[in-house]
N, CA, C and O of each residue as an XYZ file, in Angstrom:
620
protein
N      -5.067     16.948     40.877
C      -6.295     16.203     40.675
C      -7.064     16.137     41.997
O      -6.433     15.881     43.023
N      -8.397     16.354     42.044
C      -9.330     16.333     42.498
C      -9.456     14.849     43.631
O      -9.158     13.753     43.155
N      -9.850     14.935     44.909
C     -10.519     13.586     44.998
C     -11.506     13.126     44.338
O     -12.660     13.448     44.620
N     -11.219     12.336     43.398
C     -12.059     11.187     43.167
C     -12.901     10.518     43.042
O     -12.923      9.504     42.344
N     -14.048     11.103     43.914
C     -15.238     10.529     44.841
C     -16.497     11.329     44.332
O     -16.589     12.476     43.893
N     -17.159     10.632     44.477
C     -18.900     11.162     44.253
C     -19.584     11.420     45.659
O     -19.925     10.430     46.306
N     -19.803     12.678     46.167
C     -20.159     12.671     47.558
C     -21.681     12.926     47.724
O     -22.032     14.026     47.295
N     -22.503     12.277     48.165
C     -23.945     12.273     48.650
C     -23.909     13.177     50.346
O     -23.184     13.145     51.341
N     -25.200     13.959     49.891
C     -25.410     14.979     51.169
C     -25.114     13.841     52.656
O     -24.050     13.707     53.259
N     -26.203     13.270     52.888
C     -26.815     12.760     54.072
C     -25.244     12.124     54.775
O     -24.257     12.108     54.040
N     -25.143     11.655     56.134
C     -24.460     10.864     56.590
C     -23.312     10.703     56.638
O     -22.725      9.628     56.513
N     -22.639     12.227     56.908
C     -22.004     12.375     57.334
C     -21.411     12.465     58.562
O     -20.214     12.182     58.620
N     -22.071     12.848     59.711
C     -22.076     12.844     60.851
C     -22.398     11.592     60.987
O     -22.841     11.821     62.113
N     -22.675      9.892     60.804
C     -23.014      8.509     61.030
C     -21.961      8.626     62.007
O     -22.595      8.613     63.062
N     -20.829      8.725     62.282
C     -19.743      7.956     63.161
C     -19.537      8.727     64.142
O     -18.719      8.328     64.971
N     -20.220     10.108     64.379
C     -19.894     11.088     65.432
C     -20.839     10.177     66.876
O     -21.669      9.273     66.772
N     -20.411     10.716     67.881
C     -21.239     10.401     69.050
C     -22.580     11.092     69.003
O     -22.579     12.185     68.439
N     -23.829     10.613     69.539
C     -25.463     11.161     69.296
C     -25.301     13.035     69.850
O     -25.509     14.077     69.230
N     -24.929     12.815     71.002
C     -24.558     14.346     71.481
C     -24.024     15.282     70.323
O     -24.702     16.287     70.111
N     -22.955     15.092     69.585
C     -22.531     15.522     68.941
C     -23.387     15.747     67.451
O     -23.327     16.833     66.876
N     -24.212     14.559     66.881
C     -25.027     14.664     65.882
C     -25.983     16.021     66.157
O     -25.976     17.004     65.417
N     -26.954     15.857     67.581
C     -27.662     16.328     67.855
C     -27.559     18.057     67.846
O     -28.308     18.959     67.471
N     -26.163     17.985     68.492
C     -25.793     19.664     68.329
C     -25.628     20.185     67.289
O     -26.022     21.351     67.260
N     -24.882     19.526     65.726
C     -24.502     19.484     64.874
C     -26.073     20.260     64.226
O     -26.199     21.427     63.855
N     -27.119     19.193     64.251
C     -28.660     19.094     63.807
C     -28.770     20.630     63.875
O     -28.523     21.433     62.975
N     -29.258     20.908     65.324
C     -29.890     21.593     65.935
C     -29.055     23.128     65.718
O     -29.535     24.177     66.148
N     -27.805     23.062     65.019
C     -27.343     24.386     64.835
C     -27.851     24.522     62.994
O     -28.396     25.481     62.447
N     -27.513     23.455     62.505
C     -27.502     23.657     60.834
C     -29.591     24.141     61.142
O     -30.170     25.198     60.891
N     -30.005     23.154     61.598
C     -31.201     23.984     61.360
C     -31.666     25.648     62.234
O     -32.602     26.398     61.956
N     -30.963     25.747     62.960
C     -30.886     26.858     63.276
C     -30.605     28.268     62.383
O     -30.756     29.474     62.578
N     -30.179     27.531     61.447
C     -29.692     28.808     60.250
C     -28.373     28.478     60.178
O     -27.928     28.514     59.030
N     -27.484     28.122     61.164
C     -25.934     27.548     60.673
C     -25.381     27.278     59.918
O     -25.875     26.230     59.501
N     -24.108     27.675     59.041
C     -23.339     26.706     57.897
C     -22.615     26.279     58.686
O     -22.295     26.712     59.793
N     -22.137     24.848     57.806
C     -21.056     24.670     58.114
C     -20.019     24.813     58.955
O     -19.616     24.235     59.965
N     -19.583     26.004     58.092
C     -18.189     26.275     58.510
C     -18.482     27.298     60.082
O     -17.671     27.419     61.000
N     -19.555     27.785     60.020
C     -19.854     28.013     61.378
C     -19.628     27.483     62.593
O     -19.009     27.759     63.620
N     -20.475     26.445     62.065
C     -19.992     25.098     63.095
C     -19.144     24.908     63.811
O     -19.113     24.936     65.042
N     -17.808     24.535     62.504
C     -16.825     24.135     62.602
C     -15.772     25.264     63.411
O     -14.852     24.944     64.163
N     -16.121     26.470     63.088
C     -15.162     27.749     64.364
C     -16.126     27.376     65.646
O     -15.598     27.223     66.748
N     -17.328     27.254     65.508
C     -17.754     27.184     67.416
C     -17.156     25.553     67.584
O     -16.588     25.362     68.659
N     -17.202     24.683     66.899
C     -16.632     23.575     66.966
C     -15.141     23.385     68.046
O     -14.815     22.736     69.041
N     -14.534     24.426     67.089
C     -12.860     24.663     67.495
C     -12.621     25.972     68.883
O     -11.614     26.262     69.528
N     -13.776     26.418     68.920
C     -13.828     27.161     70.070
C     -14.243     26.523     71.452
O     -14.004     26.974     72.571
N     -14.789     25.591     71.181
C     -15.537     24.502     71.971
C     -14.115     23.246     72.673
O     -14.163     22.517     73.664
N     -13.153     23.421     71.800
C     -11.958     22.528     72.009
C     -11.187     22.571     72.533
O     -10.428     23.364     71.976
N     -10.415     21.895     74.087
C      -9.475     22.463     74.495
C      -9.724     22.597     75.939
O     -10.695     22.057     76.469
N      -8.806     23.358     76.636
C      -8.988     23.936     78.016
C      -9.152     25.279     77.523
O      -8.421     25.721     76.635
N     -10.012     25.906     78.017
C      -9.771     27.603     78.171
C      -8.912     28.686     78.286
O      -8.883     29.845     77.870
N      -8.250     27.997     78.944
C      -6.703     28.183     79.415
C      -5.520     28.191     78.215
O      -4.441     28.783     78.193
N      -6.082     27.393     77.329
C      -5.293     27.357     75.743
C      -4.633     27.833     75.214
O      -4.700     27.094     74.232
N      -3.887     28.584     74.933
C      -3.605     29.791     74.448
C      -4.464     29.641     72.683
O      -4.400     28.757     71.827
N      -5.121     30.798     72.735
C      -5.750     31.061     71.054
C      -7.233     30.054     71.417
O      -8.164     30.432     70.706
N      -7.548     29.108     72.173
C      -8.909     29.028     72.062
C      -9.633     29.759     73.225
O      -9.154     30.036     74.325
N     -10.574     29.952     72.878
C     -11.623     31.230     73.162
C     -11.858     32.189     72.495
O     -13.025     32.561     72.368
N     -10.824     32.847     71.892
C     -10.834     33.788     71.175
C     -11.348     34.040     70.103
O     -10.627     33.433     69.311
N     -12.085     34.512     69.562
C     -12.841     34.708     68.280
C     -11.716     34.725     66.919
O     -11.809     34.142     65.838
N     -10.970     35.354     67.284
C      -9.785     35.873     66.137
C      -9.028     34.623     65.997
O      -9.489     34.043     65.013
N      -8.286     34.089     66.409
C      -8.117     32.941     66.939
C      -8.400     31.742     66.766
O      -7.807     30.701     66.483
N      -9.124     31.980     66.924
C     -10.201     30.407     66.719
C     -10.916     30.546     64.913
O     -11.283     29.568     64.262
N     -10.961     31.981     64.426
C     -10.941     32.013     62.762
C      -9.898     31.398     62.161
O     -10.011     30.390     61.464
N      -8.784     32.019     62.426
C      -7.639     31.886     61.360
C      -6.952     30.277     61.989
O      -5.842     29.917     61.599
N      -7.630     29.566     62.812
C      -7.481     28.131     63.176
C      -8.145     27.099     62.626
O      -7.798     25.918     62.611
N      -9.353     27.710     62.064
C     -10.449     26.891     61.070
C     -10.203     27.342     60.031
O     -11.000     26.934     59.186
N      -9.381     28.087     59.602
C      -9.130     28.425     58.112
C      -7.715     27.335     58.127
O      -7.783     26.252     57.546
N      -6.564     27.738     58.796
C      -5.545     26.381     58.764
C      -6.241     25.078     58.476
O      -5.920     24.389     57.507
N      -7.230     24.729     59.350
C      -7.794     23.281     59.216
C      -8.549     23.189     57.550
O      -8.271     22.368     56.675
N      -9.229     23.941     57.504
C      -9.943     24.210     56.076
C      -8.858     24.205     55.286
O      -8.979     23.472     54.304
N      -7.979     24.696     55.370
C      -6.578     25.056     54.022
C      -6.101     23.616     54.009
O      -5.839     23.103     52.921
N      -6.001     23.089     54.863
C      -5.435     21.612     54.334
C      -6.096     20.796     54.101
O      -5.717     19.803     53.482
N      -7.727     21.031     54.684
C      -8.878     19.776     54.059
C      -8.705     20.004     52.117
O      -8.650     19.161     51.221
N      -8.654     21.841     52.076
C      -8.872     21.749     50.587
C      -7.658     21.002     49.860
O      -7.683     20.244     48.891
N      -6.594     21.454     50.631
C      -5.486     20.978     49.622
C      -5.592     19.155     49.563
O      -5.805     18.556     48.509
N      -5.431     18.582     50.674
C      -6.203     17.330     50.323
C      -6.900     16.863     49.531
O      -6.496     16.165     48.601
N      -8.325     17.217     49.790
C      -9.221     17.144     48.946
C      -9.132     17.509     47.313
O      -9.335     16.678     46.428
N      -8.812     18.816     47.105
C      -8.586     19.626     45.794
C      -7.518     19.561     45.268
O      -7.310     20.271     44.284
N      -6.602     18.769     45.715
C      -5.370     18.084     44.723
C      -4.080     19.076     44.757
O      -3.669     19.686     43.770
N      -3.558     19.130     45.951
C      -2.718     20.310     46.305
C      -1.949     18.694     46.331
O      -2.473     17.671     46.771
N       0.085     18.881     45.437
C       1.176     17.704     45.512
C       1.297     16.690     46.843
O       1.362     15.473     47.021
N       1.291     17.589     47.464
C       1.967     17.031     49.080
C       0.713     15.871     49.555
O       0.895     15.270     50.614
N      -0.269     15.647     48.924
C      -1.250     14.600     49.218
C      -1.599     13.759     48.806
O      -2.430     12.983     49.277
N      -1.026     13.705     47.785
C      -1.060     12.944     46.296
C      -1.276     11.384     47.050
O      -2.383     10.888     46.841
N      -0.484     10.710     47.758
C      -0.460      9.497     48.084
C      -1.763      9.528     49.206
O      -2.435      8.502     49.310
N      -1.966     10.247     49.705
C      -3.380     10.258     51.061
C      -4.520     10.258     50.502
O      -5.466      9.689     51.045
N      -4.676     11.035     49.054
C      -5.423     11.105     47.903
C      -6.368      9.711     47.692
O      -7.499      9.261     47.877
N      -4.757      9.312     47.056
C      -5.006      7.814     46.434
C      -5.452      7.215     47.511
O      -6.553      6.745     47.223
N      -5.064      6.883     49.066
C      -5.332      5.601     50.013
C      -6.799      6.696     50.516
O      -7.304      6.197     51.522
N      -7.388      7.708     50.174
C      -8.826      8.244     50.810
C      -9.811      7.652     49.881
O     -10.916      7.121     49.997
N      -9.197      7.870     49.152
C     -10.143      6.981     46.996
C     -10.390      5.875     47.960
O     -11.358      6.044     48.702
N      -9.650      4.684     48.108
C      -9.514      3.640     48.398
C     -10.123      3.099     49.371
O     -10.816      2.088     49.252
N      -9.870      3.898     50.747
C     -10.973      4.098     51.968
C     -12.592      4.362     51.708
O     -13.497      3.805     52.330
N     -12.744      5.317     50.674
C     -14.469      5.734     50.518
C     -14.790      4.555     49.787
O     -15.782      3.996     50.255
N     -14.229      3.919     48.680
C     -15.058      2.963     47.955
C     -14.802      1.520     48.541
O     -15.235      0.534     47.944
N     -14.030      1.400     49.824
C     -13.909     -0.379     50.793
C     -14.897      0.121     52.131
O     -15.463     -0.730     52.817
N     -14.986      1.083     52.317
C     -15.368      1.526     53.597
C     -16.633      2.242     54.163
O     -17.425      2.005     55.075
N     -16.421      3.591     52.870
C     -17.459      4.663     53.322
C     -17.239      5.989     53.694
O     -16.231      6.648     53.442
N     -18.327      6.384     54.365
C     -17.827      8.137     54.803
C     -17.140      7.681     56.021
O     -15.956      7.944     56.230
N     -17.973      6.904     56.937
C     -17.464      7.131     58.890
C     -15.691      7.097     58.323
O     -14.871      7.976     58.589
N     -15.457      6.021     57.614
C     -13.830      5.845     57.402
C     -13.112      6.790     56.897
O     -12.055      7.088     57.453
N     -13.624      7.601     55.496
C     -12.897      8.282     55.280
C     -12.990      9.606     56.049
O     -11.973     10.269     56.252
N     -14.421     10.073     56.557
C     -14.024     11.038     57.471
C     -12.576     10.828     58.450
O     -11.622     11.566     58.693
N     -12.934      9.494     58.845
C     -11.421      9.423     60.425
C     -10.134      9.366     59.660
O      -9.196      9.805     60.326
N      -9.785      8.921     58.363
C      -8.565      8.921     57.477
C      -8.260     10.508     57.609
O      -7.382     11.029     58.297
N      -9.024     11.016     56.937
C      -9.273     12.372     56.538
C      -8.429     13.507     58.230
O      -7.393     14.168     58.303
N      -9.246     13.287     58.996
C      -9.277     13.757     60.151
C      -7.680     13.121     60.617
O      -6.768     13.898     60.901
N      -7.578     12.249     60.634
C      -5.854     11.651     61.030
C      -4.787     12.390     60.240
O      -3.636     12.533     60.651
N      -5.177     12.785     59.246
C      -4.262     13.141     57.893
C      -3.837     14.551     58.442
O      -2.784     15.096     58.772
N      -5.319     14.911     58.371
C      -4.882     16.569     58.728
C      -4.230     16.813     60.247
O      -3.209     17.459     60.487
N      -4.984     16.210     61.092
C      -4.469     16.420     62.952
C      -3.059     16.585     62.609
O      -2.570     17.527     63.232
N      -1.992     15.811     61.598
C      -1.037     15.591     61.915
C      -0.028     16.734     61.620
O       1.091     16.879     62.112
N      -1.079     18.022     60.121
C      -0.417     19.393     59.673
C      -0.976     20.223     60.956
O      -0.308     21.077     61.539
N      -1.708     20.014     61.151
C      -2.132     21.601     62.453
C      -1.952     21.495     64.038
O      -2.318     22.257     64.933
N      -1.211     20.198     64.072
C      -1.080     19.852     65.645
C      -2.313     20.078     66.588
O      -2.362     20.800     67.584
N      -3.190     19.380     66.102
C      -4.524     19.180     66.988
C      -5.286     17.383     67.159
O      -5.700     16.759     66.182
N      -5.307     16.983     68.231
C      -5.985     15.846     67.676
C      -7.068     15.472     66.593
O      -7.749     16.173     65.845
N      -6.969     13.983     66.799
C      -7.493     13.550     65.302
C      -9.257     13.745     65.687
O     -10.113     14.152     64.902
N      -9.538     13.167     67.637
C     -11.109     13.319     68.069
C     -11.419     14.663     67.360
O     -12.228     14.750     66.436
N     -10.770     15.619     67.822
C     -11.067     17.277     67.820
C     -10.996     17.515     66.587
O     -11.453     18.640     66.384
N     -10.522     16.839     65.295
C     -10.834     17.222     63.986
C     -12.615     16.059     63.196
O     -13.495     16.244     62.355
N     -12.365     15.385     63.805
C     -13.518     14.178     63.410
C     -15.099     15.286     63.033
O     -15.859     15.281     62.065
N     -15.082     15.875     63.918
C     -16.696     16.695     63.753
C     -16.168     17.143     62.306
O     -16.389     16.562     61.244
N     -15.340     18.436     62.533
C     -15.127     19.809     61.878
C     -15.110     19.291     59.930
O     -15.480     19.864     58.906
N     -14.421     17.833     60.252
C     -13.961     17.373     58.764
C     -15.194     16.508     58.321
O     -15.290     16.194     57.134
N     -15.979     16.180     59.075
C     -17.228     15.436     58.643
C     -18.408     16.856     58.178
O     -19.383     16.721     57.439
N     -17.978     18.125     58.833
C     -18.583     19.589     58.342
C     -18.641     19.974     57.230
O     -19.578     20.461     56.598
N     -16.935     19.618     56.785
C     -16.045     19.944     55.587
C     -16.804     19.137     54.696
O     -17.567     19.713     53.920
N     -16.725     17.983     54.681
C     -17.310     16.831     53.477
C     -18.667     17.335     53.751
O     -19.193     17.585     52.667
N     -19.582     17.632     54.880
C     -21.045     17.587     54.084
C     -21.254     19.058     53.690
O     -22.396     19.333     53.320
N     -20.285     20.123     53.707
C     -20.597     21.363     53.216
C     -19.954     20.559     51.473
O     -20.775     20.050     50.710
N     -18.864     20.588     51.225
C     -18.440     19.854     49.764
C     -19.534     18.914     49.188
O     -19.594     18.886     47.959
N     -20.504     18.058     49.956
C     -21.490     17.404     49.228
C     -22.465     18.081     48.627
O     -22.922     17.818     47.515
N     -22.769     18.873     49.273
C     -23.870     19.883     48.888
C     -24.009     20.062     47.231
O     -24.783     19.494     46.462
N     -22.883     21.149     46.939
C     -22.242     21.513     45.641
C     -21.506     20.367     44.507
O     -21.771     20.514     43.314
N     -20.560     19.208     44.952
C     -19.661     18.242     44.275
C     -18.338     19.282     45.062
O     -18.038     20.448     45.319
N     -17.891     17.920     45.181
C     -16.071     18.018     44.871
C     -15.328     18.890     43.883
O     -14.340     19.549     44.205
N     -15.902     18.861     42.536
C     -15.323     20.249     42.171
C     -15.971     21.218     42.202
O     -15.320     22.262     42.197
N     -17.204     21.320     42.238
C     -17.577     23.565     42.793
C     -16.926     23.564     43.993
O     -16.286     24.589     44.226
N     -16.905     22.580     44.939
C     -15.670     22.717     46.095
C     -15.110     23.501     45.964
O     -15.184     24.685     46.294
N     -14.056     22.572     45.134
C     -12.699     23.486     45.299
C     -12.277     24.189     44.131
O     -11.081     24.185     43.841
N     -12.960     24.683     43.552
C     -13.174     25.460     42.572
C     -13.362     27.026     43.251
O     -12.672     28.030     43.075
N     -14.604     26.815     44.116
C     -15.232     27.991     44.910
C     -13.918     28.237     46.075
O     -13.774     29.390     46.482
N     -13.030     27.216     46.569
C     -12.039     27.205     47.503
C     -10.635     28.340     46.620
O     -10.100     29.415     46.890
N     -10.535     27.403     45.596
C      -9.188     28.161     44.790
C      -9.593     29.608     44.596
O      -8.720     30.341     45.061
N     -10.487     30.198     44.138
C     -10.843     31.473     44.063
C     -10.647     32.124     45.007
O      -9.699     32.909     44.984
N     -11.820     31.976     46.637
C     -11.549     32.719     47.663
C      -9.848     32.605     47.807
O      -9.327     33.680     48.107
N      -9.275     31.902     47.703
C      -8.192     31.685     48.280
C      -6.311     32.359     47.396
O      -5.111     32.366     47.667
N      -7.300     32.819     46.249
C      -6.384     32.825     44.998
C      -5.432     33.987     45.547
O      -4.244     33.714     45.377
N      -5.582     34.764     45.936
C      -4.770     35.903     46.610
C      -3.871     35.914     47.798
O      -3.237     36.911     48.143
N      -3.841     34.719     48.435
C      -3.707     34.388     49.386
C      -2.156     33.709     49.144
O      -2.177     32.875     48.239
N      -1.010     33.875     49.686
C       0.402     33.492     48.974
C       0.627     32.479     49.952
O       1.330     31.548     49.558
N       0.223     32.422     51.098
C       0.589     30.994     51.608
C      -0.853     30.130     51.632
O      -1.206     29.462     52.604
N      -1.410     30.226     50.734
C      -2.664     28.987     50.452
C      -1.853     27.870     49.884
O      -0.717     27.827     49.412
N      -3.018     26.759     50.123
C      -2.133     25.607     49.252
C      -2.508     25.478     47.751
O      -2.117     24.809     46.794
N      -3.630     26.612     48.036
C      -4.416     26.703     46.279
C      -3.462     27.713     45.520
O      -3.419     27.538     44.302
N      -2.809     28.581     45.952
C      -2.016     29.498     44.929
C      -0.839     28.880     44.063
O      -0.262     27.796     44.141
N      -0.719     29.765     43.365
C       0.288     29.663     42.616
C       1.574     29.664     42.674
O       2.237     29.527     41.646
């Protein structure tokens, strides 16, 4: 099962720092998606020195990890079932700023990255998913992903 939630475009980025809104702005209107973003986001993270950030290759299949567990979260993959229920719970006492940082805590803890350094990328995630609803989401997610044997969308 699906999260839950009815997601509205706007205001997502509310809880990010202005710097961060501003760059956010200034790339989506630039022609940017999303998920664009969210790889210069994760390229942007870190020391240089990193091993795997800088790298283009790298820094893809690192925003696809982060993406693979926003969907399974989000799109009702078992292992979330209870984060599910307490994110339901968070959006309708709280809001987005909250459930973005729930959201962002949840995942930091599968990809070993902090929760700051996920806060943008997953507030990306929810306003690319608002766009469409929660299910063309992950509807459009399970497909790309259907071939894929270690997705959390396969079979």
């Amino acid at each position: 099962m699906t999260l839950d939630i009815e997601l509205t475009e706007d205001g997502w980025f509310g809880g990010l720092p202005n710097s961060q809104v501003q760059t956010i702005e200034a790339l989506l209107k630039a022609g940017q998606t999303e998920e664009q973003i969210a790889e210069f986001w994760l390229s942007q993270t870190g020391a240089s020195t990193t091993s795997g950030f800088g790298a283009g290759g790298a820094i893809q299949k690192y925003f696809e990890n982060v993406k693979s567990e926003f969907v399974a979260l989000v799109c009702g993959n078992g292992k979330y079932n209870e984060e599910r229920e307490k994110a339901k719970i968070i959006w309708q006492e709280h809001g987005k700023i909250a459930l973005v940082s729930y959201v962002s805590f949840v995942i930091a803890q599968n990809v070993d990255l902090s929760n700051a350094a996920l806060v943008p990328i997953i507030a990306l995630l929810f306003s690319l998913a608002a766009k469409i609803s929660v299910n063309a989401f992950c509807k459009t997610c399970v497909i790309e992903n259907v071939d894929k044997p270690d997705s959390p969308n396969s079979a």
